[in-house]
C-alpha positions in Angstrom: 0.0 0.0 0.0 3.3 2.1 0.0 2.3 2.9 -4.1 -0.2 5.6 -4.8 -1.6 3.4 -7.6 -2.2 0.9 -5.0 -4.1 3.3 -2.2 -6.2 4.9 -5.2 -7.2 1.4 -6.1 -7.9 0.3 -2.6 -9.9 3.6 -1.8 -12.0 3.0 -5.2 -12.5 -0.9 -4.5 -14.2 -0.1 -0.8 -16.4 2.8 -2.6 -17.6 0.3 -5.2 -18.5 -2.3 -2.2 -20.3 -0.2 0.1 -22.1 1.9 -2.6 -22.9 1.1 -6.0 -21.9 2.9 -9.3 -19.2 4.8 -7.4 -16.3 6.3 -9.4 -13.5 8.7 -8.9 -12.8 11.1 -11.4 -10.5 11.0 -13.9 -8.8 14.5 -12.8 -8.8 13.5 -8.8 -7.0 10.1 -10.0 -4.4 12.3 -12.5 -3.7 14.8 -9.5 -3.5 11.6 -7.1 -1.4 9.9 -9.1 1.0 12.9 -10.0 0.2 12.1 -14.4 2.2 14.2 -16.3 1.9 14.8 -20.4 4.7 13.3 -22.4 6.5 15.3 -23.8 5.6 14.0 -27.8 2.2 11.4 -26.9 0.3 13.7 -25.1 -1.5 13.1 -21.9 -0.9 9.7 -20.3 -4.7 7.8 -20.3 -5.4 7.2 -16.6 -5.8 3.6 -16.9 -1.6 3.5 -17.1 -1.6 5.5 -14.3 -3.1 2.5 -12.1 -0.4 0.0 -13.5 -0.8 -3.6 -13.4 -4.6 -3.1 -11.7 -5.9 -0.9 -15.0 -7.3 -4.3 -16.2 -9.8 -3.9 -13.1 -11.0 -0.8 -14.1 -13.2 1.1 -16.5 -14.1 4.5 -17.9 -17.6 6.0 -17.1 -19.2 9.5 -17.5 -20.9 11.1 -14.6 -23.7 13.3 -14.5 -22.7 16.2 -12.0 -23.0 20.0 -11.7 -21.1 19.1 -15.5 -20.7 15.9 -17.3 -17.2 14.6 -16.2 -15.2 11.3 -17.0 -14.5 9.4 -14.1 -13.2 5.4 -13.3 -15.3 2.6 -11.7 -14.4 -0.8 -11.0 -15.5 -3.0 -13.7 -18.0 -5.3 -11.4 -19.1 -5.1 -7.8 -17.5 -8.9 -7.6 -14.6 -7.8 -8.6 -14.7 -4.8 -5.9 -15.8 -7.5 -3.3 -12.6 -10.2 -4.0 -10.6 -7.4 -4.3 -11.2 -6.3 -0.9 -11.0 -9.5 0.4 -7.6 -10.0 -1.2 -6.2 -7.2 0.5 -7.2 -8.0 3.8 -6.0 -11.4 3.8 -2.7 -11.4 1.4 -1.9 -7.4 2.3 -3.5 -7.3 5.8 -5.1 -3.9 4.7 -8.2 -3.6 6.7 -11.3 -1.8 5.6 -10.6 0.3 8.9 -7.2 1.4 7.2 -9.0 2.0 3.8 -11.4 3.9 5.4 -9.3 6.3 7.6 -7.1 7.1 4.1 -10.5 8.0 2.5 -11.4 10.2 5.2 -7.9 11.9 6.3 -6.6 11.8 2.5 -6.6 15.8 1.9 -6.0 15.7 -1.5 -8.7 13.4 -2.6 -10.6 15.9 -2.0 -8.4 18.7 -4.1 -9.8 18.1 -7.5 -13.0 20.2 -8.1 -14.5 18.0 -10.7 -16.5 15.5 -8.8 -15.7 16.5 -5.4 -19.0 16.6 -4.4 -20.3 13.4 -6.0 -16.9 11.8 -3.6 -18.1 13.8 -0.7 -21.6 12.3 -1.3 -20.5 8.8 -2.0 -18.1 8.9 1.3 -20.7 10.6 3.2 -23.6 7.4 2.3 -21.4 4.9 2.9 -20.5 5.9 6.5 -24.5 6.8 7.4 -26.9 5.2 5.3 -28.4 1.8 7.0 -29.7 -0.9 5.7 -33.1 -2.6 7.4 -34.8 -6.0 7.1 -38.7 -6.6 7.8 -36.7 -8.7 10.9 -34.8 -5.8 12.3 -33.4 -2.8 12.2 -29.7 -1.7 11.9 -27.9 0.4 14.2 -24.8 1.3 11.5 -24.1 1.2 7.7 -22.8 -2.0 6.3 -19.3 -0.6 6.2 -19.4 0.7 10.2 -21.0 -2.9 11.3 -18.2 -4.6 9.4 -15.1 -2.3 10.6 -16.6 -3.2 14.1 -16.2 -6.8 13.0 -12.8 -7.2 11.4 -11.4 -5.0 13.5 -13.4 -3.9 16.7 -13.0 -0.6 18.5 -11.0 0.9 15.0 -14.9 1.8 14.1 -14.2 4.4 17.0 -11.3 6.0 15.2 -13.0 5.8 11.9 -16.4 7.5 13.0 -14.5 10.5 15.0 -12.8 11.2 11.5 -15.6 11.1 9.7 -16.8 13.9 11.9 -13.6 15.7 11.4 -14.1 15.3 7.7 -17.6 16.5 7.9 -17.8 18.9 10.5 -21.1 20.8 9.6 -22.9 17.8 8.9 -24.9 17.0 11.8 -26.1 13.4 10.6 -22.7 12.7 11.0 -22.9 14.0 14.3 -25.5 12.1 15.0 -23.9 9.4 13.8 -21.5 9.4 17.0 -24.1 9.9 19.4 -26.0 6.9 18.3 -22.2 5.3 18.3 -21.6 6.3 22.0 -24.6 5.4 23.3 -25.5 2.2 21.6 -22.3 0.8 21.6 -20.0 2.1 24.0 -22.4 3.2 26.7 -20.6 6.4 27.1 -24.1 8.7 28.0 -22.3 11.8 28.6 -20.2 11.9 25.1 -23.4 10.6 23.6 -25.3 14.1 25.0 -22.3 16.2 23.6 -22.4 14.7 20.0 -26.1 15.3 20.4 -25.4 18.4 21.5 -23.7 19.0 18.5 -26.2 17.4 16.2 -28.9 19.8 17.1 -26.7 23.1 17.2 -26.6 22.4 13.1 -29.7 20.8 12.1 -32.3 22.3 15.6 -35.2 21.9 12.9 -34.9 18.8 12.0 -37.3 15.6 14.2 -34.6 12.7 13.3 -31.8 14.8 15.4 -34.0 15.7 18.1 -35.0 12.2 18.4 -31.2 11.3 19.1 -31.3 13.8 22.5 -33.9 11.8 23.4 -32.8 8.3 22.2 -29.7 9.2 24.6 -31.9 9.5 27.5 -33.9 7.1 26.9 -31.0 4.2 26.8 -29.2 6.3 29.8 -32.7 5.3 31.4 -32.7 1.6 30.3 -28.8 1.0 31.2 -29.6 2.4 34.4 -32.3 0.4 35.5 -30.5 -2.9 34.1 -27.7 -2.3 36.1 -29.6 -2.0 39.4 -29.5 -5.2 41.0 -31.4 -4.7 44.2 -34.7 -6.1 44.2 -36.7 -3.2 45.4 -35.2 0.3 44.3 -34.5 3.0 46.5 -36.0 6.2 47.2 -32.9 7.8 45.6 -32.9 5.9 43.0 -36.3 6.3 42.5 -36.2 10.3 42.1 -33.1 9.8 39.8 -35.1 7.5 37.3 -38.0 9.8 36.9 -36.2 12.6 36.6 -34.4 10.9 33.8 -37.7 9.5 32.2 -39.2 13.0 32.4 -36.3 14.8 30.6 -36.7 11.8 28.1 -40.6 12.5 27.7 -40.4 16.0 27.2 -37.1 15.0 24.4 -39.5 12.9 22.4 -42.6 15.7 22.5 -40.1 17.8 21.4 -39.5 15.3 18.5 -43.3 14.8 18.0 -44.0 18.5 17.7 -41.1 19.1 14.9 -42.1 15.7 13.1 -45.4 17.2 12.9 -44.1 20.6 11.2 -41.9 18.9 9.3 -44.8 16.7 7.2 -46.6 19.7 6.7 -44.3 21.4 5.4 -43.4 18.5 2.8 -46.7 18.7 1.6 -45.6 21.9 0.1 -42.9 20.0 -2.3 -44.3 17.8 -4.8 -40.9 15.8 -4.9 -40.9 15.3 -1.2 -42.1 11.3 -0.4 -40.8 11.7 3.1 -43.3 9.6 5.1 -43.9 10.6 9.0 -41.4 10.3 11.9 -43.3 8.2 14.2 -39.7 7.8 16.3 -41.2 10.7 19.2 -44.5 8.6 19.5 -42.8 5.8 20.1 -40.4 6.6 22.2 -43.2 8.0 24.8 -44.2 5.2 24.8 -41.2 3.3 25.3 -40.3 5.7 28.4 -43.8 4.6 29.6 -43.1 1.2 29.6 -39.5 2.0 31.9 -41.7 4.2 34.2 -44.0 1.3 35.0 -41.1 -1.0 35.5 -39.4 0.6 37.7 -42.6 1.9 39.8 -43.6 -1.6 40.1 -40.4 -2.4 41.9 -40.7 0.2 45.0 -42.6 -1.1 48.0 -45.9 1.7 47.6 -46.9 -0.5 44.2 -45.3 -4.4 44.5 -47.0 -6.0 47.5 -49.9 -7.3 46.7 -52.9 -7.0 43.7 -54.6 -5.1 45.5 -51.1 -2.1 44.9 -51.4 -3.6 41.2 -54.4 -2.3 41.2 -53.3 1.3 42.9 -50.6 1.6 40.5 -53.0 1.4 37.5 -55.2 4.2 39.0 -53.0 6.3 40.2 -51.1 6.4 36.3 -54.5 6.6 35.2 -55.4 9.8 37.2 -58.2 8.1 39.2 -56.2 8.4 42.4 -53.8 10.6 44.0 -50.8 10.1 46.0 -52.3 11.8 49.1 -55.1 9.5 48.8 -53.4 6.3 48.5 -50.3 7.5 51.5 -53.4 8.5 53.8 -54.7 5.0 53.5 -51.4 3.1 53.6 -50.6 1.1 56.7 -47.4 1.1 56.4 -47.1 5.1 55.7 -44.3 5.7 58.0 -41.9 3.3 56.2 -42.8 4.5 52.7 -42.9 8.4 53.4 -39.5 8.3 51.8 -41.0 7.1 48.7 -43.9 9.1 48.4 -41.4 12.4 48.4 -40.0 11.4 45.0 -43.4 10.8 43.8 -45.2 13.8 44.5 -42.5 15.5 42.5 -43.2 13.9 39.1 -47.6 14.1 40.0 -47.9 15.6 37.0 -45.6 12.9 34.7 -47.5 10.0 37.0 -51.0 11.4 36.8 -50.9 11.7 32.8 -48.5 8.4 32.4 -51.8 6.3 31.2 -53.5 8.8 28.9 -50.2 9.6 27.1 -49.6 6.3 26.4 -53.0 5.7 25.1 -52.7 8.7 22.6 -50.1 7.6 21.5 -51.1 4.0 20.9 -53.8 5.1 19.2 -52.5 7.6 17.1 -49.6 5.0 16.1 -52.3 2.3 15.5 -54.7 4.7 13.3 -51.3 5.7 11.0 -50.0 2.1 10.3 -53.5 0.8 9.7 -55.0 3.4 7.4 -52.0 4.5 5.9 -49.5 2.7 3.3 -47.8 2.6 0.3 -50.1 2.2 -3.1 -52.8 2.0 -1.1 -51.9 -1.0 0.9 -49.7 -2.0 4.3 -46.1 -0.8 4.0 -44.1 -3.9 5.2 -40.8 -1.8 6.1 -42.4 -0.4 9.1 -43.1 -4.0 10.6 -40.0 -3.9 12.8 -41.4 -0.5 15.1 -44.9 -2.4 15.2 -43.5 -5.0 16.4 -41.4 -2.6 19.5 -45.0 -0.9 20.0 -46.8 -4.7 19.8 -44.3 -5.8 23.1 -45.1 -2.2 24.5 -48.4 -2.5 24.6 -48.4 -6.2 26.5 -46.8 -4.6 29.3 -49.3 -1.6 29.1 -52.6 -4.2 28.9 -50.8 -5.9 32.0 -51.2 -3.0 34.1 -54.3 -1.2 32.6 -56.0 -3.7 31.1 -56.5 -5.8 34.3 -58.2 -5.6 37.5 -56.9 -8.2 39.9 -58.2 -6.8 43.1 -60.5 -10.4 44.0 -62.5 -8.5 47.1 -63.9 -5.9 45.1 -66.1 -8.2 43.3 -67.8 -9.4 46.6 -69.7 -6.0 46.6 -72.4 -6.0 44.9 -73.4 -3.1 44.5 -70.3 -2.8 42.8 -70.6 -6.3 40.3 -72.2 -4.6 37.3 -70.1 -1.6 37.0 -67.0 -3.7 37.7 -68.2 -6.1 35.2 -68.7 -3.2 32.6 -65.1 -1.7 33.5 -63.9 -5.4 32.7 -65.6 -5.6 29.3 -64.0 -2.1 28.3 -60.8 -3.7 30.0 -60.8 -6.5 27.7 -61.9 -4.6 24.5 -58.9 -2.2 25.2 -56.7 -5.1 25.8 -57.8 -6.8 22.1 -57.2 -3.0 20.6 -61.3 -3.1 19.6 -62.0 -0.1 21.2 -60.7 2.0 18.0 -62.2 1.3 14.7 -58.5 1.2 13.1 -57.6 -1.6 16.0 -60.7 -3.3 14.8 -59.8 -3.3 11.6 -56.7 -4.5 11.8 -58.0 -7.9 12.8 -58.9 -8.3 9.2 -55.5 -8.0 8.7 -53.4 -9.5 12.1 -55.5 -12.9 11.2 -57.3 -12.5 15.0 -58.9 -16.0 15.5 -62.7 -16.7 15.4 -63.1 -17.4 19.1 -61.6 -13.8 19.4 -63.9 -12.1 17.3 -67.0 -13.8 18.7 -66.2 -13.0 22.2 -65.4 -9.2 21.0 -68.8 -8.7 19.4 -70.6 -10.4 22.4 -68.6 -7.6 24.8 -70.0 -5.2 22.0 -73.7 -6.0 22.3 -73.0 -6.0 26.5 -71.6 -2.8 26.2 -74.0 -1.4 24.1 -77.0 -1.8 25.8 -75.7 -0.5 28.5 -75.8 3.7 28.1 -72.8 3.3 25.3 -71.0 6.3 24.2 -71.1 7.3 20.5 -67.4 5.6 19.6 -69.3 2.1 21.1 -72.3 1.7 18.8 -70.0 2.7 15.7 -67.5 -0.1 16.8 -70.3 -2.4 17.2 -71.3 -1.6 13.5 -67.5 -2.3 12.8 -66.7 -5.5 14.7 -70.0 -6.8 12.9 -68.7 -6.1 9.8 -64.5 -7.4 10.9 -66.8 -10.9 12.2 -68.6 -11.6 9.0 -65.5 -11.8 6.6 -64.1 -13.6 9.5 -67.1 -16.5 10.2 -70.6 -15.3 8.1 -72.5 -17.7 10.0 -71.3 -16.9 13.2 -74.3 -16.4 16.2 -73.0 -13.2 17.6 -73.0 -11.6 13.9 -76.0 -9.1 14.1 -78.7 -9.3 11.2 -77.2 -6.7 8.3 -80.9 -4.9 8.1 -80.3 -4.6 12.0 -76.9 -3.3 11.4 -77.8 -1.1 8.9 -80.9 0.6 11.1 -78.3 1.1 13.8 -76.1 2.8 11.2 -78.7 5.2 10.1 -79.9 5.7 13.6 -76.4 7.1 14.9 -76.2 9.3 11.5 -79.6 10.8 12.6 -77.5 12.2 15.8 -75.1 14.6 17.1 -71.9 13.0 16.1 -69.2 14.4 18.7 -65.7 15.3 15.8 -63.8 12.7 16.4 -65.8 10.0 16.0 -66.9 11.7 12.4 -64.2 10.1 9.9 -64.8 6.9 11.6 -68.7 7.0 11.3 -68.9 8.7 7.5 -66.1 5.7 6.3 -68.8 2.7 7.4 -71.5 4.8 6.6 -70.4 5.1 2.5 -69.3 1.0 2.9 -72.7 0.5 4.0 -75.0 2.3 2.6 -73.1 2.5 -1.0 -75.6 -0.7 -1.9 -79.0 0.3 -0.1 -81.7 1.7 -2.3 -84.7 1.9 0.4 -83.1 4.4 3.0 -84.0 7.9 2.8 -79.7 8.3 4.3 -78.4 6.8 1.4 -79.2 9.7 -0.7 -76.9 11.3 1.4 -73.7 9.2 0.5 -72.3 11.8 -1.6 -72.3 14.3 1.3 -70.9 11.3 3.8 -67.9 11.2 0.8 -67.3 14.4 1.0 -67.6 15.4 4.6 -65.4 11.8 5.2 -62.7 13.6 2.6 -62.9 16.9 4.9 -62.6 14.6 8.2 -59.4 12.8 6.4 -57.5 16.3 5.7 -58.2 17.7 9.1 -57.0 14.1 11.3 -54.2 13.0 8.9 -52.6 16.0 6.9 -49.6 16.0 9.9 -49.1 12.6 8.9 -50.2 11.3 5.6 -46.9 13.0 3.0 -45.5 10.1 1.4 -48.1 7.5 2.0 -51.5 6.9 0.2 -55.0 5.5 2.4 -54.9 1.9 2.3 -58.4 0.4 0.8 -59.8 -1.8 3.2 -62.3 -3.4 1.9 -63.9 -3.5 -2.4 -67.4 -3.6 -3.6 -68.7 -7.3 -4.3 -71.2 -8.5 -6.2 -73.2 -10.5 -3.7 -75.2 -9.5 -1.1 -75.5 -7.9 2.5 -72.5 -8.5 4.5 -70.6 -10.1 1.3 -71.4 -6.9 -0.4 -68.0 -6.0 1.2 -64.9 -8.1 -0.2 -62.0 -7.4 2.6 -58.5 -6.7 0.8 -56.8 -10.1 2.3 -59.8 -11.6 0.4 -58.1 -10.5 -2.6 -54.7 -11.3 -1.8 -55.7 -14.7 -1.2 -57.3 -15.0 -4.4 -54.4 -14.3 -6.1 -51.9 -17.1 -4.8 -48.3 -14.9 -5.2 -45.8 -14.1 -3.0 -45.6 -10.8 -0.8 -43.4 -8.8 -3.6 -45.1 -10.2 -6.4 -48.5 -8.9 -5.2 -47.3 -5.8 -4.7 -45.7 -5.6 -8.3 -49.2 -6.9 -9.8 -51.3 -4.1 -7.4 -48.9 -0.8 -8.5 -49.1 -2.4 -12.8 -52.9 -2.8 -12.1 -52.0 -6.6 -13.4 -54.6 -7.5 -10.5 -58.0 -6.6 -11.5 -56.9 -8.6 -14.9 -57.2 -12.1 -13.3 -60.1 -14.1 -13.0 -60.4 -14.7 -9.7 -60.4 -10.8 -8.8 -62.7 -10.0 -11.8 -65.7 -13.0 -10.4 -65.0 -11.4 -6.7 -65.6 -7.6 -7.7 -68.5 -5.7 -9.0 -68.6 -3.5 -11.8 -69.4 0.2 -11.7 -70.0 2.4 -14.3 -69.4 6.4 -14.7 -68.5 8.8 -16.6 -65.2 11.5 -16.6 -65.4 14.6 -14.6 -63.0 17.2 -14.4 -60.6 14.9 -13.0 -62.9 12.7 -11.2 -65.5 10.3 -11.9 -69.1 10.2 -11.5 -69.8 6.9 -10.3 -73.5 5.9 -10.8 -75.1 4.2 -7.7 -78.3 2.0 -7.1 -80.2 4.6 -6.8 -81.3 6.1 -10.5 -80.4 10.2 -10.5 -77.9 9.5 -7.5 -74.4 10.1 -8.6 -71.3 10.3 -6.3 -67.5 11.7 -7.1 -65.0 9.1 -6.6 -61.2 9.4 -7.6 -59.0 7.4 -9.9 -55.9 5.6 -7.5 -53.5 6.4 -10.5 -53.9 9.3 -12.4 -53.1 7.6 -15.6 -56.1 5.7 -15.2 -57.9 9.2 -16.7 -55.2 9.7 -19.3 -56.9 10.1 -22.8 -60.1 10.4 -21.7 -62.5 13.1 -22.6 -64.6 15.2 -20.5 -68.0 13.3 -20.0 -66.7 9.7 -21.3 -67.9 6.6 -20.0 -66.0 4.4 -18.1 -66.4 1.0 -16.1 -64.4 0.0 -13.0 -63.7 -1.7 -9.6 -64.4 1.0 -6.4 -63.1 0.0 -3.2 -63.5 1.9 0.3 -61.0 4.1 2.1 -61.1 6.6 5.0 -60.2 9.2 1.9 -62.8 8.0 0.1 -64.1 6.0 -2.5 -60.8 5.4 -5.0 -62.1 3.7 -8.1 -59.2 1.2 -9.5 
């Protein structure tokens, strides 16, 4: 590695690895490799420059700022033996060939394609590389520096910041280093620090402060042994996990600003950065853990129970150290804890938001209208989250409160919401995700029977329109199932809440089963309203979703059939089923439109016919002079046809609205 031929060619071999079509260009290689023109040939071609190793090369032109000749290897194989070759016949690490990359000044002298080198440098040190199974915490190239040579990953990362000091993802990039890896919390906080002093706009950097906490948090709980934590202990761990919580609103509130403001670029596909909410949420889950190891809350059932009210806001501290008999021992606890009333009191109800919120984005929104399988490793983190959340608040263990009866039936009721919350049915997106998470038939059955308890019972508005919902969920589950309402029954229900004051957040929820529904009545004096349930359901959509929806389309839950009643309603796994392909296939044959060619699909799905409308279509319904605007999913779907044509298609139901397909 002594020859500059030889470093040029080992520099260009790990680009070429780590991130395809990389080149160098051909005036950084002649400066590199000191080229001088002959005095009577002219200039010397680069290729000689690189010696005995020109046969590994090629020449390639590279679009820049300006078009400009540069050298690539000839294949990403031969990149790949060739790095292997130096390791084990040179002993050149990828650590070495890295830190000459990065500490190399005059690889960087040549103006033409500097900043396509920069850019090629800068990706393969930070860009990641995630799996449906997991997520990565480095790029390829850190993860296998940290292999082949462990701890030089340190070195190569610190001059990678020295090489791009403005950049605060590479910043970032250390903090995530120092506190994933090396557990160093405090250099973590300054490359954090550092981070947010160049990018303070940006949700991804804030969400590294609070990351740092957050694992500061987790370490620190891990580490203490001792079975029951001490009052010290105690104030130190909420103090952390309120400086974490108030980190990740910060990263909520800028995620938020940041989609909106995407909205305004057309280019922009940046989906939502759901990181903040989770991490909540993840803080949550640490708060409970380490309140349920302090001797106020992990006697008995009976402080399981205290616990859950007292996170729930149902109960106060005072009340609950008034009434303890062992007061005088735990007054050292109870200290701490009136401190953080406030982060205690709310600890429930945050969680739940977010929950919710989290559940309502992944289920309604997607890619090409359906489920985007790259987010399935953070469902999976919120999935575990939310068993040790149900543990707590979805349980009431305290055995001598059912002995009063007085008490039985609104125990019993608090049980039944208990378990609904616990099966995520007490949202409609939760609910219809069991189309979706395969929930068994038992399930569903005992979720509709806790449906027609709760809902003769004083229900609140959200209750009967889950009801309609879970009946719906059921029948493409088990049609002849017993606890499946009759559809007319369903249907007078339906109409019977659309005849009342609809409180606003329960309106998107209500207008999307009402234009399911009541898209293939004729005798109901509501279903002349569907186009105003479209539109109103479209206004509901923009107002709920436009903080979150950039990047992703509505997914379509459910198509119009051609039978009957409940089977009016063909679910989307319905038509995945039909079609017998693999998860990438399917998703190649829904964004071609290949889908609604084959036979299976076409026999499932009814026809509808319109005509072309600035932009939109006029979808004729059952009822004669009742037309209703629904939009194309593609806009090339329009392309070529004239105002007031006729057209023919499948329609199938989102919470946007009607997308014809």
């Amino acid at each position: 590695m002594n020859h500059k031929h030889a470093q040029l060619l080992a520099v260009l071999v790990l680009l070429n690895v780590y991130c395809k079509d990389a080149s160098l260009s051909v005036s950084l290689c002649e400066e590199y490799l000191g080229l001088q023109p002959k005095p009577f040939c002219g200039t010397i071609k680069v290729e000689e420059g690189f010696g005995k190793f020109s046969t590994l090369i090629t020449n390639c032109s590279v679009q820049g700022k300006v078009v400009f000749k540069a050298v690539k290897m000839i294949h990403s194989s031969i990149a790949r033996q060739c790095l292997q070759e130096l390791n084990a016949t040179h002993n050149v690490s990828k650590a070495d060939i890295t830190d000459r990359l990065l500490t190399t000044s005059k690889l960087y002298e040549s103006t033409q394609g500097k900043d396509e080198l920069l850019q090629d440098v800068r990706h393969i040190l930070v860009k990641r590389h995630h799996s449906l199974e997991e997520e990565s915490q480095f790029s390829p190239l850190i993860q296998d520096i940290a292999n082949e040579t462990p701890g030089l990953e340190e070195m190569v990362l610190k001059n990678a910041s020295k090489r791009f000091e403005k950049d605060a993802v590479v910043s970032q990039l250390l903090a995530r280093y120092y506190y994933l890896k090396k557990k160093d919390f405090s250099e973590a906080k300054v490359w954090a620090g550092k981070a947010k002093d160049l990018s303070n706009d940006s949700s991804y950097i804030a969400d590294t402060s609070a990351q740092v906490i957050k694992h500061e948090l987790k370490n620190a709980i891990a580490k203490y042994k001792e079975e029951s934590i001490s009052p010290e202990r105690l104030s130190m761990f909420l103090k952390m996990a309120q400086s974490a919580i108030d980190a990740f609103k910060e990263t909520q509130s800028l995620a938020k600003k940041e989609s909106v403001q995407r909205l305004k670029i057309k280019t922009d596909n940046c989906s939502f950065n759901t990181c903040g909410c989770l991490g909540e949420v993840q803080v949550g889950v640490l708060v409970i853990e380490v309140l349920s190891k302090i001797p106020v809350f992990s006697k008995d059932k009976v402080r399981h129970d205290i616990l859950s009210q007292i996170l729930s806001g149902d109960m106060t501290l005072q009340n609950v150290e008034r009434c303890d008999q062992w007061q005088n021992k735990h007054r050292c606890y109870y200290i701490p804890l009136r401190q953080f009333e406030d982060l205690l009191y709310n600890l429930k109800y945050r969680m739940k938001i977010n929950f919710d919120f989290l559940d309502n984005f992944y289920v309604n929104l997607g890619r090409f209208g359906m489920k985007d399988s790259r987010e399935q490793v953070s469902q999976n983190e919120l999935f575990r989250c939310f068993k040790q959340y149900a543990n707590l608040f979805c349980k009431t263990d305290s055995s001598a409160l059912w002995k009063n009866k007085t008490m039985f039936e609104k125990l019993k009721l608090h049980q039944v919401r208990q378990f609904l919350e616990m099966q995520k049915a007490d949202t409609y997106s939760g609910i219809l995700n069991c189309l979706s998470n395969h929930f068994s038939t038992e399930i569903m059955e005992k979720i509709a029977k806790q449906y027609e308890f709760v809902c003769v019972r004083n229900p609140t508005v959200t209750e009967r329109i889950n009801l309609i919902y879970v009946n719906v969920v059921l029948s493409c589950i088990k049609l002849e199932s017993q606890h499946l309402q009759p559809y007319q029954k369903l249907i007078h229900l339906l109409c019977q809440v659309l005849r009342e004051q609809i409180p606003l957040n329960d309106n998107l929820p209500l207008h999307f089963i009402a234009v399911m529904l009541l898209w293939q009545q004729q005798d109901r004096p509501e279903s002349r309203a569907l186009g105003k349930y479209i539109s109103q359901m479209r206004t509901s959509y923009h107002a709920e979703m436009r903080e979150v929806y950039n990047g992703k389309s509505p997914i379509v839950h459910f198509f119009l059939g051609k039978k009957q009643g409940y089977e009016r309603l063909v679910p989307f796994e319905k038509i995945k089923r039909s079609v017998m392909v693999g998860q990438e296939e399917f998703a190649s044959m829904w964004k071609n439109g290949k889908i609604w060619k084959e036979k299976k699909v076409e026999e499932l799905l009814c026809r509808v016919t319109g005509e072309v409308n600035n932009n939109l279509i006029l979808a004729h319904t059952l009822i004669p002079d009742l037309k209703v605007e629904v939009t194309p999913m593609f806009r090339s779907q329009l392309s070529g046809r004239a105002e007031g044509s006729k057209v023919s298609f499948f329609t199938g139901f989102s919470i946007k609205g009607p997308p014809c397909i």
